[in-house]
C-alpha positions in Angstrom: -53.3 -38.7 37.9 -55.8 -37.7 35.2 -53.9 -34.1 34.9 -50.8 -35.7 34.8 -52.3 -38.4 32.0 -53.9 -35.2 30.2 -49.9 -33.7 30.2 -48.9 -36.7 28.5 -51.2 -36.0 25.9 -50.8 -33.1 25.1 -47.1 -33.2 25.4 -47.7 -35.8 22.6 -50.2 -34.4 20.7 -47.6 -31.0 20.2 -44.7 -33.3 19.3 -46.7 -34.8 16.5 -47.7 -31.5 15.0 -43.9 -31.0 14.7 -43.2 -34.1 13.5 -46.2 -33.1 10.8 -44.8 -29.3 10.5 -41.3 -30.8 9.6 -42.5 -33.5 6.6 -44.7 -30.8 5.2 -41.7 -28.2 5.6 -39.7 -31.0 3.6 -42.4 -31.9 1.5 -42.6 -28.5 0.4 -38.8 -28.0 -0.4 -38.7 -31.3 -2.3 -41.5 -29.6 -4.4 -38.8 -26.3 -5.1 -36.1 -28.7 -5.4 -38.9 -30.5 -8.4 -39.5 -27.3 -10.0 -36.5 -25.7 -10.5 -34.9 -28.7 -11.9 -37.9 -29.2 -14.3 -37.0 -25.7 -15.2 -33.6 -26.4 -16.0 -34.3 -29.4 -18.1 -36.6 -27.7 -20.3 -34.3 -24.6 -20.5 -31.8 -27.1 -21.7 -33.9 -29.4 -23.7 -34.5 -25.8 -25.7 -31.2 -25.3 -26.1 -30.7 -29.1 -27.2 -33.4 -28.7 -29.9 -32.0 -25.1 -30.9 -28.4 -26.9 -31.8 -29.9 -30.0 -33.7 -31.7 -27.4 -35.7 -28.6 -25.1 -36.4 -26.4 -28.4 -37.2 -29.0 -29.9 -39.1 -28.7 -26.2 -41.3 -24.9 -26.6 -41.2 -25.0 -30.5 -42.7 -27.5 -29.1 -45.3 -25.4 -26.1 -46.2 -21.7 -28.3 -46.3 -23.8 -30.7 -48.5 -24.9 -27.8 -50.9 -21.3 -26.0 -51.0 -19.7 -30.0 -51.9 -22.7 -29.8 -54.8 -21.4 -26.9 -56.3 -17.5 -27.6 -56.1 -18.4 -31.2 -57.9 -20.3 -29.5 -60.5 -17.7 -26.6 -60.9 -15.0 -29.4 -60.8 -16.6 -31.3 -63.8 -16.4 -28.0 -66.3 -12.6 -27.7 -65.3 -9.4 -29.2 -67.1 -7.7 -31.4 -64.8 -4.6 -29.1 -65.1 -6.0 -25.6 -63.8 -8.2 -27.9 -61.5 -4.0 -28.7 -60.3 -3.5 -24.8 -60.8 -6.3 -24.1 -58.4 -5.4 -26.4 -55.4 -2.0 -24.8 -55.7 -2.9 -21.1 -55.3 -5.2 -21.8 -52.5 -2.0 -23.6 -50.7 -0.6 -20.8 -51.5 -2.8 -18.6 -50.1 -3.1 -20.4 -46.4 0.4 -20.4 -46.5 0.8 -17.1 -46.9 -2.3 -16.2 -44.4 -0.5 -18.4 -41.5 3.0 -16.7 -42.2 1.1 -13.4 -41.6 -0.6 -14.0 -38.8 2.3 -15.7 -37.3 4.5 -12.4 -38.0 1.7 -10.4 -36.1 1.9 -12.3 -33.7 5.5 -12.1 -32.8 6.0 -8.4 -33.7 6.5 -8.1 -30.0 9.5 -10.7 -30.6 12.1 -9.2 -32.6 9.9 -10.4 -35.9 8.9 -8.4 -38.8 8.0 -9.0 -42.3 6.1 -7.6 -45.5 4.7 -9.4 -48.5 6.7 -9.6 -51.6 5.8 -11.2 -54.9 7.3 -14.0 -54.4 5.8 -14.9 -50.5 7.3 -12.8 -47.8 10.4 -10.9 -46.4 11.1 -12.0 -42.3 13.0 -9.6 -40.6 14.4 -11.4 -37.2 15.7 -8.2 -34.6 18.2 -9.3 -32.1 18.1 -7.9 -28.5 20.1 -8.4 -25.4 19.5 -6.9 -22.0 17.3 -4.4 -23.9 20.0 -3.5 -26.5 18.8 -3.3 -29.7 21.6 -5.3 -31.8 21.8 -6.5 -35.4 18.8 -7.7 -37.4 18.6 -10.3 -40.0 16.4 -11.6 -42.9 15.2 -14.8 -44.6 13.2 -14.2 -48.0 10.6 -16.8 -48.5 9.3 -18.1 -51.6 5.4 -19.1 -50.8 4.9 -22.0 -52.6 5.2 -26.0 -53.1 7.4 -26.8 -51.4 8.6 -23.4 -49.5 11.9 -22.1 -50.2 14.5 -19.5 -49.4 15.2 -17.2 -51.9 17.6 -15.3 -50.3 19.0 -14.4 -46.9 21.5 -12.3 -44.7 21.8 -15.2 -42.0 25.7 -15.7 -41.3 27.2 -18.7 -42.7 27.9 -20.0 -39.1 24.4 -20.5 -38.3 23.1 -23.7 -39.3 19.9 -22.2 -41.1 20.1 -25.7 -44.0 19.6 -27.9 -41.2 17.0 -25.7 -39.7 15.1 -25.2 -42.2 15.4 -29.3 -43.5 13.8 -30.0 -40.0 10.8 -27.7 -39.3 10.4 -25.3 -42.6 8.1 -27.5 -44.5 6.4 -28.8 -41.8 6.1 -25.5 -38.8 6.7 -22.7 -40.5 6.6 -21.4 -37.3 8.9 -23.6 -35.3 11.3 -22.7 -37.9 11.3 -18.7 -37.2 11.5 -19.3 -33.9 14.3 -21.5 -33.8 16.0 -19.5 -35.8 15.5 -16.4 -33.6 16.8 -18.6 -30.6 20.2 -18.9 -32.7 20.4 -15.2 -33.4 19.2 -13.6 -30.2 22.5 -16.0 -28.5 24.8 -15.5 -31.1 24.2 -11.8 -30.7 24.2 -12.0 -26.9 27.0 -13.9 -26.9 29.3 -10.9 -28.9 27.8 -7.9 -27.5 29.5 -9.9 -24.2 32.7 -10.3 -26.2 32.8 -6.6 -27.5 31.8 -5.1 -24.4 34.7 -7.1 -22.6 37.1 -5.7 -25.3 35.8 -2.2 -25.4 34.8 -1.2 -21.6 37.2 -3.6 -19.5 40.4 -3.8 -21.6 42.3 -2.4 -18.6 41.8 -5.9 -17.2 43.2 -7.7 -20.2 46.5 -9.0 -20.1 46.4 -10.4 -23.3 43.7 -10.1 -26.9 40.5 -11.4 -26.5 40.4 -14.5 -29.0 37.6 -15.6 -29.9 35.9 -17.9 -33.1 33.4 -16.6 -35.4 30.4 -18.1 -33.6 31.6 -16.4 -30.4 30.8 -19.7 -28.8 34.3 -20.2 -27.2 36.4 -17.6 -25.7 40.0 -17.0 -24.4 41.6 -14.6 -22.1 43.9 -14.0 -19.9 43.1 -11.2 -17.3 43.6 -9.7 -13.9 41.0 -7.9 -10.9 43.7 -5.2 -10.2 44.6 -3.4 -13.4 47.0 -1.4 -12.2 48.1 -3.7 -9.4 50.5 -6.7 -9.2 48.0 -9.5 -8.8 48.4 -12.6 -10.2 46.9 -13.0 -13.6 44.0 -15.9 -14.3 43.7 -16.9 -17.9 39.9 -18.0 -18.6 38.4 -20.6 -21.3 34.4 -20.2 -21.9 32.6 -23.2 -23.8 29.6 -22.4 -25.5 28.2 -26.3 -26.3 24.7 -25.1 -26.9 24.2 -22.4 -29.4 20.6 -21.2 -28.2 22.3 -19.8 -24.5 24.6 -16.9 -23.5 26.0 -18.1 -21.0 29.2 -21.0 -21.5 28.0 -24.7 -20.6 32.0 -24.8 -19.5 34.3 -22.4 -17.6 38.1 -23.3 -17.0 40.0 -20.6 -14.8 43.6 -21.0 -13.8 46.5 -19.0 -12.9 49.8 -18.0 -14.0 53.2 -16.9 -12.5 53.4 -19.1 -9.3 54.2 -22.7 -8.6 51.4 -23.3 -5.7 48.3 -21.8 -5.4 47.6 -20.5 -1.8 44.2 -21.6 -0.2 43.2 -17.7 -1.1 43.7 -17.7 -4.6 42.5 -21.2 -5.0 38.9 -19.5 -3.0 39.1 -16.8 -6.0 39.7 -18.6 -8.7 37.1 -20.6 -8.1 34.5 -17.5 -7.4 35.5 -16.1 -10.8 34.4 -19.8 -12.3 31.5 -19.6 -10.8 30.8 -15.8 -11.9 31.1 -16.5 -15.5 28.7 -19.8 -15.3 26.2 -17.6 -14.0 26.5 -13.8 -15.5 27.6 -12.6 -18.5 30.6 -10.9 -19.1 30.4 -7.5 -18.9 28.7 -8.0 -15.4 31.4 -10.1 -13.9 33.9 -7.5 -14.8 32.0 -4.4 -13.5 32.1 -6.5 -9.8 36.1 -6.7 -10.5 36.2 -3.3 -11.3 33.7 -2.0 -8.4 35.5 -4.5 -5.9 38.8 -5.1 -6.8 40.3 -8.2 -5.7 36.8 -8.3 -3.5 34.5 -9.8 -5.5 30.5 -8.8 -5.2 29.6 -12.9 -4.3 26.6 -11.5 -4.6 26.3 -11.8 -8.4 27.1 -15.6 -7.4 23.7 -16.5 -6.0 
């Protein structure tokens, strides 16, 4: 009994050491946990003090340069103190428009400084065809203006500019390039058609100005006796090149068999979806089979 008794103890004795061993263990990594976060703090209590300092130097130096335009202010006449305010809007202007320009280079946009403000050249591109390019001469000053420009007379450059040219200069170029890049999409489509697939015409291409609505009437077998579809492509918004509406129907036959109705509606959806030249290379690699690939 008394070495079963001395057991206990023991037995007990050890598990309080552990218990001890653990709190000290604890103990001890509350201590690391204390230390490095006292660390941190005054790391960032430096840091703290180092910014008050430097903004305190700021405020003293803003206060200083507002000294000294007051007193230059005060030996100026009113009107060159006018002059002055102008030529440094001037100048930002004319800073913005150049950095915007570099930064769109990669865009199809181009300029150089004139005397007067600075000549934008806007490069159209489609597929990675290098197409017609443009430009708008602006007048750097209050209010900005265009002195002159090559912009056709079909693109609404008044009501762009009335919208975004005094107010986002660069809004405004962008826009604008949206409106050329179509546009020029939009005939490279049209010549193409006319130039590389006139076998498949049965008729002239007609087409408006803006190039925003063609008519045709054509066939998938050039040299065969299929029945010809005559085509209508709306082009509602002027920024795309690609129609918003496509009309296909036939000609020379009084019902349409399930067949022709099946193709007729694949070329519809072929010219919602590709543009021109690309719907007419399937005809031509196909034939009356149509690559329904290009529909997906």
């Amino acid at each position: 009994m008394e070495w079963a008794n001395d057991g206990k103890s023991r037995g007990g004795v050890l598990a309080h050491l552990e218990r001890l061993e653990i709190q000290v263990n604890r103990s001890r990594k509350n201590s690391e946990d204390l230390q490095r976060a006292q660390a941190v703090e005054g790391t960032l209590r430096t840091k703290i003090h180092k910014l008050r300092c430097l903004r305190d130097e700021l405020r003293a130096e803003a206060k200083q340069r507002q000294a000294r335009v007051k007193a230059s202010a005060a030996n100026v006449e009113p009107d060159q103190t006018l002059e002055i305010s102008e030529q440094e809007v001037a100048e930002r202007r004319r800073e913005n428009v150049k950095a915007i320009l570099r930064a769109y280079r990669f865009t199809g946009l181009s300029g150089k400084l004139t005397s007067r403000g600075v000549c934008v050249c806007i490069s159209t591109a489609f597929e990675g065809n290098l197409l017609d390019s443009y430009f708008v001469d602006l007048v750097i000053q209050k209010p900005l203006r265009i002195h002159h420009h090559s912009i056709p007379v079909f693109i609404p450059l008044e009501e762009i500019s009335a919208k975004y040219l005094q107010t986002n200069i660069q809004h405004f170029l962008f826009c604008l390039c949206e409106y050329l890049n179509a546009y020029a999409g939009r005939k490279y489509q049209a010549d193409r058609l006319q130039s590389d697939f006139a076998a498949f015409l049965a008729g002239p291409l007609r087409r408006n100005s803006l190039c925003n609505l063609l008519s045709f009437t054509y066939k998938v077998e050039p040299r065969g006796q299929s029945v010809p579809f005559c085509a209508r492509l709306l082009y509602k918004d002027l920024t795309t090149t690609l129609p918003t509406d496509v009309t296909v129907t036939y000609e020379g036959t009084d019902a349409l068999s399930p067949s022709l109705e099946e193709q007729r509606a694949s070329h519809e959806n072929l010219f919602f979806s590709k543009p021109l030249h690309q719907v007419f290379t399937s005809f031509a690699r196909k034939g009356e089979k149509l690559d329904m690939s290009l529909v997906s």
